[in-house]
C-alpha positions as CSV (number, residue, x, y, z in Angstrom):
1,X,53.8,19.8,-69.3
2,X,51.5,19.3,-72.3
3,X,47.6,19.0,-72.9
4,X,47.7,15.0,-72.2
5,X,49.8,15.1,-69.3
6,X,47.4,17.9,-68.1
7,X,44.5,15.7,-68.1
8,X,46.1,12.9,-66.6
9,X,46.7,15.2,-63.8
10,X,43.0,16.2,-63.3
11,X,42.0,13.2,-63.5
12,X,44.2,11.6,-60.8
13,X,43.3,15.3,-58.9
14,X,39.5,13.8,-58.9
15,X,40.2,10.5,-58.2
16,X,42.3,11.3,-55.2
17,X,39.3,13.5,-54.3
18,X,36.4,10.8,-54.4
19,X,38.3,8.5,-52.7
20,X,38.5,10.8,-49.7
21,X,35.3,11.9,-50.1
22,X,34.5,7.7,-50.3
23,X,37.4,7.1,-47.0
24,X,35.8,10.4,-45.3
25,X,32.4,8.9,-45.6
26,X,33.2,4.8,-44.5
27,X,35.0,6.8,-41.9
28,X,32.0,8.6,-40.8
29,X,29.8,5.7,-41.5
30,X,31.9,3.3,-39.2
31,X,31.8,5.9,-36.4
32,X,28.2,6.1,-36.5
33,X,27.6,2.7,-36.5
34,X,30.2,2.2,-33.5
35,X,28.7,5.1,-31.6
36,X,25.0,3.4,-32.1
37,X,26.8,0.1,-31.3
38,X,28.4,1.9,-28.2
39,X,25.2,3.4,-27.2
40,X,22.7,0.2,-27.8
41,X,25.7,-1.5,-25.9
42,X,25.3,1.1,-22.7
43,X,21.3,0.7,-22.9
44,X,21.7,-2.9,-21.8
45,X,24.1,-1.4,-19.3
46,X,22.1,0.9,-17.7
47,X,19.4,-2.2,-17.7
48,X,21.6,-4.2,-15.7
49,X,22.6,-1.3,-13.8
50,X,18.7,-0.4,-13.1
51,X,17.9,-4.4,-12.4
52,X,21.3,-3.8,-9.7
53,X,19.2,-1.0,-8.0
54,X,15.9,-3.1,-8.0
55,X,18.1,-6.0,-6.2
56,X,19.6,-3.9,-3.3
57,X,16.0,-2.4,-2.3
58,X,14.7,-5.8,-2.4
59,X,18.0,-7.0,0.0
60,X,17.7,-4.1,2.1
61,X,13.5,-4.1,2.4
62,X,14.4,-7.9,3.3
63,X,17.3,-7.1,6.0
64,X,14.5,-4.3,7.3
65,X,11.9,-7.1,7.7
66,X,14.6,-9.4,9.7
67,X,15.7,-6.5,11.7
68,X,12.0,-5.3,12.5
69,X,10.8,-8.9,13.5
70,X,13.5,-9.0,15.9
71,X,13.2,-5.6,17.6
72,X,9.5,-6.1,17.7
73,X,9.0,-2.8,15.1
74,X,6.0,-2.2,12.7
75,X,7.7,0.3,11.1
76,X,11.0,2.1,10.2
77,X,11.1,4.5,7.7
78,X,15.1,4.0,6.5
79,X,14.4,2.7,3.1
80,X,11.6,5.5,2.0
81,X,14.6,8.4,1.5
82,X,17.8,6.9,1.7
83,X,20.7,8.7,-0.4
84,X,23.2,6.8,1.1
85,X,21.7,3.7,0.2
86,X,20.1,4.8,-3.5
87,X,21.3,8.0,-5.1
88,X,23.9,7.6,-7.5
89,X,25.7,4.5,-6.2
90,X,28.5,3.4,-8.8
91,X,28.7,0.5,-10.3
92,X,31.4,-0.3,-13.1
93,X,30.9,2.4,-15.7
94,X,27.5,3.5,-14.7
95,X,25.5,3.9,-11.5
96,X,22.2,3.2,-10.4
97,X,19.3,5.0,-8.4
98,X,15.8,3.9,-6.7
99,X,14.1,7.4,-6.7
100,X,10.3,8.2,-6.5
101,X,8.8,11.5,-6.6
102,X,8.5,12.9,-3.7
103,X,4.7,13.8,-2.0
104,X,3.2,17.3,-1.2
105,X,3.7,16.5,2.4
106,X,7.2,15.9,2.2
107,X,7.3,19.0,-0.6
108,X,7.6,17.1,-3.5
109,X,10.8,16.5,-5.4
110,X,12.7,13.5,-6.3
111,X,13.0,11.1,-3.5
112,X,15.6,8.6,-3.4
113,X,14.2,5.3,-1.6
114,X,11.3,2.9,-2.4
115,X,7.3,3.6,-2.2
116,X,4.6,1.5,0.1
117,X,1.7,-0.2,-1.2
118,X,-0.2,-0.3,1.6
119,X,0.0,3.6,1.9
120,X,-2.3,3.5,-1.0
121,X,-6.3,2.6,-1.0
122,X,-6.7,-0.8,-3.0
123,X,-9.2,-0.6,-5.8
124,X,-10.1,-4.4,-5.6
125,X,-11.5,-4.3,-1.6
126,X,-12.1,-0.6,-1.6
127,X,-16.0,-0.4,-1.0
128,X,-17.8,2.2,-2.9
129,X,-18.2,4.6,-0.1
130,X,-14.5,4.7,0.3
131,X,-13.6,4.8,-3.3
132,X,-16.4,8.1,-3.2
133,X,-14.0,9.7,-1.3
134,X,-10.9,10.4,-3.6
135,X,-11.2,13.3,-4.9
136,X,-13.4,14.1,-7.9
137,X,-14.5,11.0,-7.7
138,X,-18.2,11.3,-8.8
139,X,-20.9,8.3,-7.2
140,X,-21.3,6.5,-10.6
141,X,-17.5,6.5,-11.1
142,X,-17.2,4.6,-7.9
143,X,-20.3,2.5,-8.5
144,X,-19.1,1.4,-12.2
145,X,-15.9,0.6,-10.7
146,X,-17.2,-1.7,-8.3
147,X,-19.8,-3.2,-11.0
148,X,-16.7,-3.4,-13.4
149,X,-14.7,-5.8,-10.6
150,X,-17.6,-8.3,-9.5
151,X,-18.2,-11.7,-10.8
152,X,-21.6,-10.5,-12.3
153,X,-23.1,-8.6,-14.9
154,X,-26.1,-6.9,-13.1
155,X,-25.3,-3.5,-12.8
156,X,-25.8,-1.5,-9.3
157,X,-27.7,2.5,-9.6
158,X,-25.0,4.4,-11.9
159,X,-23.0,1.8,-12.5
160,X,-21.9,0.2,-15.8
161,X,-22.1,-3.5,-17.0
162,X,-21.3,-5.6,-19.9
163,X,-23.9,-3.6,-21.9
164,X,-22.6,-0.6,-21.8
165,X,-18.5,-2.0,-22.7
166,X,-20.5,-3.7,-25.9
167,X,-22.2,-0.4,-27.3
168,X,-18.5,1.2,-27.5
169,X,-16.4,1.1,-30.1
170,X,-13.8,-0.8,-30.5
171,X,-16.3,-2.9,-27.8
172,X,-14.9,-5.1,-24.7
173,X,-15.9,-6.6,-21.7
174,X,-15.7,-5.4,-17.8
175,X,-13.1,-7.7,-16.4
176,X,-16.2,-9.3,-13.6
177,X,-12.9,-10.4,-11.5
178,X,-9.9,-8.2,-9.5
179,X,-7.9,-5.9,-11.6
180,X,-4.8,-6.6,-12.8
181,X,-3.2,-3.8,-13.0
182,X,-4.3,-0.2,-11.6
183,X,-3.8,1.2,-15.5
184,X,-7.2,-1.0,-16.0
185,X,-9.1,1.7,-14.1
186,X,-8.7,3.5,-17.7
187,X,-11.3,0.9,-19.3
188,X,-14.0,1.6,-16.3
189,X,-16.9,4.2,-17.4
190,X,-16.2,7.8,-15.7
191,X,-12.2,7.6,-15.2
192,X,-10.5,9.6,-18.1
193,X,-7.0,10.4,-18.1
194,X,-6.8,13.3,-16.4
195,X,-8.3,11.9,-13.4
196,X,-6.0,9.1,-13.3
197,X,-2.6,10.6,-14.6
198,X,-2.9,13.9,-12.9
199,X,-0.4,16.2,-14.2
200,X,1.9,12.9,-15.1
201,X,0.7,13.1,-18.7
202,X,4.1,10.4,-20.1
203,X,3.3,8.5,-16.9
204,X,7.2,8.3,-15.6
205,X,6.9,9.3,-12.0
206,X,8.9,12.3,-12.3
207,X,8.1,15.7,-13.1
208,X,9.0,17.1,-16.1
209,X,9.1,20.8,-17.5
210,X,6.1,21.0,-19.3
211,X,4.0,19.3,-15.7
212,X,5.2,22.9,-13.8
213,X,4.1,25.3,-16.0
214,X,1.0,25.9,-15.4
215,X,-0.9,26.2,-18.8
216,X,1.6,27.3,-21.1
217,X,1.8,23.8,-22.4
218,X,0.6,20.3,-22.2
219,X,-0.5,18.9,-19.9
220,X,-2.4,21.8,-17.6
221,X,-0.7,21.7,-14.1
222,X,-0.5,24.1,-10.9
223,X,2.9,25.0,-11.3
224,X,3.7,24.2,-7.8
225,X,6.4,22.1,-8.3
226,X,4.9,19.0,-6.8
227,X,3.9,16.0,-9.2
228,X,0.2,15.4,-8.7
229,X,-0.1,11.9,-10.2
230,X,-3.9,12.0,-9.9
231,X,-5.3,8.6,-8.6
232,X,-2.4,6.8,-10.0
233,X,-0.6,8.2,-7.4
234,X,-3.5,6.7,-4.9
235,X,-4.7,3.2,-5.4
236,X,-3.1,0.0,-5.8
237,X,-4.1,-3.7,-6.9
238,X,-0.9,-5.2,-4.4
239,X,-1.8,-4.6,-0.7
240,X,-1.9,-7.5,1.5
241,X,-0.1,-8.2,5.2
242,X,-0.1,-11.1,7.2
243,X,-1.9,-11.5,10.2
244,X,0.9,-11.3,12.7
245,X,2.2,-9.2,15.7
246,X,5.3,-7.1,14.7
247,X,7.6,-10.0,15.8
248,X,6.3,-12.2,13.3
249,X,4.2,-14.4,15.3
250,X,0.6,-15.0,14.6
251,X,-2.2,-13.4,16.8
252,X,-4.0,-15.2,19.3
253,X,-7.5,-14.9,18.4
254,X,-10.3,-13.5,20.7
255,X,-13.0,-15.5,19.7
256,X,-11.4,-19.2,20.3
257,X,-8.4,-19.0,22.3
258,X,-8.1,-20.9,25.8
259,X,-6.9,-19.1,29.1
260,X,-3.5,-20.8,28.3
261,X,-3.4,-19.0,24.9
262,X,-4.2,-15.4,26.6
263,X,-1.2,-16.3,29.4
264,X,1.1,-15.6,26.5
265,X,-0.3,-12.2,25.7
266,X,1.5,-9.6,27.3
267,X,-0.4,-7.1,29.3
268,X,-3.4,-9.7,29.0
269,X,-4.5,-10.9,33.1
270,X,-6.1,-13.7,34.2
271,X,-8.5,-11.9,35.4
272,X,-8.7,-10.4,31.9
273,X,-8.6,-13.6,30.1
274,X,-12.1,-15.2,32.0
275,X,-14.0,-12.1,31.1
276,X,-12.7,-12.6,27.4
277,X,-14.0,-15.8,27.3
278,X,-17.2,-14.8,29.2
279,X,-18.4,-12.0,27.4
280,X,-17.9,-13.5,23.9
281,X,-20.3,-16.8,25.3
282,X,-22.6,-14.0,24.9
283,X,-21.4,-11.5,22.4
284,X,-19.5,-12.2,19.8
285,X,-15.9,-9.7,19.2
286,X,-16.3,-7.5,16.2
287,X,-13.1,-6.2,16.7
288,X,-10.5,-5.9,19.3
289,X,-11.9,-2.3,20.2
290,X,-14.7,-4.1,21.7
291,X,-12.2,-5.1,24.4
292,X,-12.6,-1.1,25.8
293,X,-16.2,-2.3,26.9
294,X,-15.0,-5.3,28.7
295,X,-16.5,-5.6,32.4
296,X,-15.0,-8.1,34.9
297,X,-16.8,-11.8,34.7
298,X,-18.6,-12.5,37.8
299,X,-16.2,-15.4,39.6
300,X,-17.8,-18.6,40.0
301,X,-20.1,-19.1,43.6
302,X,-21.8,-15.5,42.8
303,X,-25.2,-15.9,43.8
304,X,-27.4,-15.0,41.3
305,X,-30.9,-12.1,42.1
306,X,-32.9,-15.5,41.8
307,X,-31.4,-17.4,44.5
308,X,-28.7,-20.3,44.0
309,X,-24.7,-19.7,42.7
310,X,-23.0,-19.4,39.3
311,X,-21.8,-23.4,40.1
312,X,-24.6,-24.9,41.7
313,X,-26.5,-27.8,40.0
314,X,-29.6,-27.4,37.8
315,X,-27.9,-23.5,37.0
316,X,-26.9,-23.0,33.5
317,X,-23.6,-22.7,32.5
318,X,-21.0,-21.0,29.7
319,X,-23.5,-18.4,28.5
320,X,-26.2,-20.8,28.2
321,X,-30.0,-19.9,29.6
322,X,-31.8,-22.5,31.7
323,X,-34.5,-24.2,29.6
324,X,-36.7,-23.4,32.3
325,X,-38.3,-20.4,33.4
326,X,-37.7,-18.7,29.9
327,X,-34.8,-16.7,31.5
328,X,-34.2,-13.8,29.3
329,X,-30.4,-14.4,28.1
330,X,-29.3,-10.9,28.3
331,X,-29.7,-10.9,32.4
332,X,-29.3,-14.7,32.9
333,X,-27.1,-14.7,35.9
334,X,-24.5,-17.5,35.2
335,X,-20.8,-18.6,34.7
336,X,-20.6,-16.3,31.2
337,X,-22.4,-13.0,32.7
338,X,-20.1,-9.6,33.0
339,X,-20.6,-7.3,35.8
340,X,-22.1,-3.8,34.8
341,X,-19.1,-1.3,36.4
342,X,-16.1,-0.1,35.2
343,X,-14.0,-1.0,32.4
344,X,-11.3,-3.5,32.6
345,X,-8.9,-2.4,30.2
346,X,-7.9,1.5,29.3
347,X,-7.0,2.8,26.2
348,X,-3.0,2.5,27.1
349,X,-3.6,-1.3,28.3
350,X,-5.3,-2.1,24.8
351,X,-2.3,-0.4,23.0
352,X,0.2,-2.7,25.1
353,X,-2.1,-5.8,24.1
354,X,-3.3,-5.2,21.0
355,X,-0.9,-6.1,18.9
356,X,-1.1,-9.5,19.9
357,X,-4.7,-9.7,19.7
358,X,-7.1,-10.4,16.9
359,X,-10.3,-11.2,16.1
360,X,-9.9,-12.5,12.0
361,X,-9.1,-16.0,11.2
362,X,-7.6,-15.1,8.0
363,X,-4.0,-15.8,7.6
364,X,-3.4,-12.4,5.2
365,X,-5.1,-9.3,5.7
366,X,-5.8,-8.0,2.0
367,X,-6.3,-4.5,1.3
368,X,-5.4,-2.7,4.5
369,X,-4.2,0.8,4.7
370,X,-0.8,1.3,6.8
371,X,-1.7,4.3,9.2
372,X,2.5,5.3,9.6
373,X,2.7,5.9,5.6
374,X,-0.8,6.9,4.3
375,X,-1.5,10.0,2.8
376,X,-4.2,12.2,4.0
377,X,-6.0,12.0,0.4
378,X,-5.7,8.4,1.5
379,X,-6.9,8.4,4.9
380,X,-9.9,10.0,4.3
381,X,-11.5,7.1,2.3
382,X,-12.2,5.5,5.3
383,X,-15.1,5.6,7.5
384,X,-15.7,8.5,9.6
385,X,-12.2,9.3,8.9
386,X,-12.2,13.5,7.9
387,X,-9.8,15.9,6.8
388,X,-9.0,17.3,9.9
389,X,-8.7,13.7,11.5
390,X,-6.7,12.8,8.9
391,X,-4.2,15.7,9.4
392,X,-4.4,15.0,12.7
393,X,-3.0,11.7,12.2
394,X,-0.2,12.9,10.1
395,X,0.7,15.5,12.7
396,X,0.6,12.9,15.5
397,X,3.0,10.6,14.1
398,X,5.6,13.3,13.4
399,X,5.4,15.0,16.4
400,X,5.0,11.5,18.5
401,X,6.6,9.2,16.4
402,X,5.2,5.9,14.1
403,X,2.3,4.0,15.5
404,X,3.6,1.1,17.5
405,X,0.3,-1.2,16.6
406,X,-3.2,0.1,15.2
407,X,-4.4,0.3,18.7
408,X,-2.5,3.8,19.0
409,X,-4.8,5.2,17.0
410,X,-7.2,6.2,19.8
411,X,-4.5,8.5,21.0
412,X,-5.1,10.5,18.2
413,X,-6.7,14.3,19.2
414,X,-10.4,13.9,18.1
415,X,-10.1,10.2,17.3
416,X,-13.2,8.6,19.1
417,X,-14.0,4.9,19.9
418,X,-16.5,4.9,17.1
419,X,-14.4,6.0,14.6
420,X,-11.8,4.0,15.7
421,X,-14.6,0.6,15.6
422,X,-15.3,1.7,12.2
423,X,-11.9,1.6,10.5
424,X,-9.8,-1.4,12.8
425,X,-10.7,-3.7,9.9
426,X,-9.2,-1.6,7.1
427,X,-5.9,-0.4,8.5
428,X,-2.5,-2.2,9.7
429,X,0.6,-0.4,11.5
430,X,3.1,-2.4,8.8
431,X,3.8,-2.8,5.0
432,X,4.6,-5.6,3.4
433,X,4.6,-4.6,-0.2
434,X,6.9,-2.5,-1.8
435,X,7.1,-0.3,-5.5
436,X,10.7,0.0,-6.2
437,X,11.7,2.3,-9.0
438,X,15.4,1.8,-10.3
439,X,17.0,3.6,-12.5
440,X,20.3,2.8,-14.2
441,X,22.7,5.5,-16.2
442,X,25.8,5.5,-18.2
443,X,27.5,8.8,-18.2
444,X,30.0,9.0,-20.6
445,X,26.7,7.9,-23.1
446,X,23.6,9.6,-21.1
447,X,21.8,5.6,-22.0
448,X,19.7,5.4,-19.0
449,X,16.9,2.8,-18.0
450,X,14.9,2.4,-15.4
451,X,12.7,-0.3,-14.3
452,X,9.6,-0.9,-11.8
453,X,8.7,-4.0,-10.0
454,X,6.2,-4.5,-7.1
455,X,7.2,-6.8,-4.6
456,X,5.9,-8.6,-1.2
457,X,8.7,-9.3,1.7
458,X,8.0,-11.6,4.2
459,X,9.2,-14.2,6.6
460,X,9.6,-16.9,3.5
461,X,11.9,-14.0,1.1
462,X,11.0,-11.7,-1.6
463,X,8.1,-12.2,-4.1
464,X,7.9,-10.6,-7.1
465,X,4.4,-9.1,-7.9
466,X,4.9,-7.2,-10.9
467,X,7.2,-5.9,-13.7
468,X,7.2,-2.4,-15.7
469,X,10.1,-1.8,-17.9
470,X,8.1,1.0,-20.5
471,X,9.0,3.9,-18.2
């Protein structure tokens, strides 16, 4: 071989050699960009897969509602850890799972079912003095939160108004209307991080390494394997159930119904139903714990101290005092008078009635706290409500099972009938709106996505309330 064959040689040697280098490199190139393809292509997977998750819960919470109605049930508690239902449940390539982190009751963890609003203390009915009680929740805090949801701009002692969200910087307004999302708590004057996120610093519900180990990196935790999500973990902006009996039929109301209306009430007498209608002639029904005081009605012929009968002429009638003789209306002996004696209905007779009973017009009863879910961090926000009530609560409806209506309450060790006056209002025995957190995986990838939405079941279907997809 001579000198110029040589070179011709080399040369093809290096040609050869960049065009593998050039075929080894498309190669490479085209793998990358399948495998990015590939992967991009199982991230919309696994958000199908996670919107497949958020659809069962919302069939099931629905089927729960239906079945519930029918068997005359508040509460079941199938759907709050279910692995059947929502751990891992194939689909195609992937699978899907509703999962929320589990509380330091039930020891924390990963649960796999969906979470209850109205286990949670909503920010926009919450009053100051029960907002005072989360914890580290300082009396300005709560007072600028209040001043930061009301229609004005007048600011309430330690609060914070419109002149205070100018003077920062960038500057904003107070939203002087509900709250929109719980996250807005961030913009009110006292609530830092900290307080709200807890030890969920990336705010994805689960815990993660570096939340349980103690201070060896961000964010400071306890290390005691529990998620403490701080006050995001606490409050809500979607609470709201309807004013109904656990079959799904509204509440006959104690301040205008008939004798014919009470007939339908079970548990409710006649004898019952004309001392209803007599006392509130002269006092009007706070609540339906104020049926514990009721007395018998005296029948109609009674002759009064004064002389004369409940029916005879010229005597007045249904709670009303004779114009004459300036009778004092609080011992006015007519038709709408109650006996002073013993008490017509027990605490057992107002737990078989109750439920059927109320004494709020209102079709939907915003804001109220469901007494067979809450928390105790939860339960102590309201009135008179402390922490050894509020465990007291928890232990009863483990050991004794869920609350049948509100009512049961009073069966509580150390639950009295002023407590129990005090927070009727503010608390229900069912939920009605739901957090469902789905999350959707591809395997053979690792793409995964998960989703949150907030919804509210009732009687007319499923509503959507909210949307999260940045978890």
């Amino acid at each position: 071989m001579n000198e110029r064959q040589g070179s011709v040689l080399v040369s093809l040697l290096w040609c050869l050699a960049l065009l593998s280098v050039l075929v080894v490199g498309l190669l490479y190139s085209a793998r990358l960009d399948f495998r990015v393809a590939k992967n991009y292509g199982d991230l919309i997977q696994a958000h199908y897969l996670a919107i497949a998750g958020i659809e069962k819960a919302k069939a099931l919470l629905h089927q729960d509602m239906v079945d519930r109605s029918k068997s005359g049930n508040h509460h079941s508690s199938s759907l709050y850890n279910s692995q059947r239902d929502f751990k891992d449940v194939k689909l195609g390539r992937g699978q899907f799972s509703v999962l929320r982190a589990g509380t330091r009751e039930e020891g924390g963890g990963v649960m796999f079912g969906i979470e209850d609003e109205e286990s949670r203390l909503n920010v926009n009915t919450a009053s100051a003095q029960e907002l005072g009680k989360l914890d580290r929740m300082l009396p300005e805090t709560a007072a600028a939160i209040i001043d930061f949801r009301d229609p004005d701009n007048v600011a309430t002692p330690g609060g914070a108004e419109a002149d205070y969200y100018a003077s920062l910087r960038p500057p904003y307004i107070p939203r002087n209307g509900p709250f929109q999302t719980a996250r807005e708590l961030l913009w009110v004057r006292g609530v830092t991080r900290d307080l709200f996120w807890g030890e969920d610093a990336n705010q994805n519900g689960r815990l993660d390494p570096e939340e349980n180990d103690g201070n060896a990196s961000e964010p400071p935790d306890n290390h005691d394997s529990v998620l403490d999500l701080g006050w995001s973990g606490l409050v809500t902006i979607d609470s709201s159930v309807r004013n109904a009996n656990a079959s799904g039929q509204d509440r006959v109301d104690l301040s205008s119904a008939d004798e014919k209306a009470f007939a339908e009430v079970k548990g409710v007498t006649q004898e019952i139903a004309r001392a209803i209608i007599a006392q509130r002639d002269q006092k009007k029904f706070e609540t339906i714990a104020d049926l514990l005081d009721l007395t018998p009605a005296k029948p109609p012929g009674t002759r009064n101290p004064q002389g004369g009968n409940n029916n005879s002429p010229g005597q007045p009638t249904n709670g009303q005092v004779q114009a004459q003789g300036g009778s004092d209306p609080q011992t006015a002996p007519n038709v709408g008078s109650q006996t002073s004696g013993e008490k017509l209905i027990s605490v057992d007779k107002l737990v078989e009635m109750a439920d059927d009973l109320t004494t709020v017009s209102d079709t939907d009863l915003p804001g109220v706290i469901n007494i067979n879910t809450a928390s105790p961090s939860v339960l102590i926000c309201l009135q008179g409500i402390t922490s050894e009530l509020a465990q007291a609560i928890i232990n009863h409806r483990q050991s004794s099972g869920y609350f049948p209506n509100t009512a049961a309450l009073l069966k509580v060790p150390g639950m009295t009938r002023e407590i129990f006056k005090g927070v009727i209002a503010r608390i229900s025995a069912r939920s009605e709106t739901f957090r469902i957190t789905s999350e959707g995986r591809v395997p053979s990838t690792g793409a995964r996505k998960r989703i949150q939405m907030t919804v509210h079941i009732d009687s007319k279907g499923v509503r959507t309330l909210s949307c999260r997809e940045d978890l």
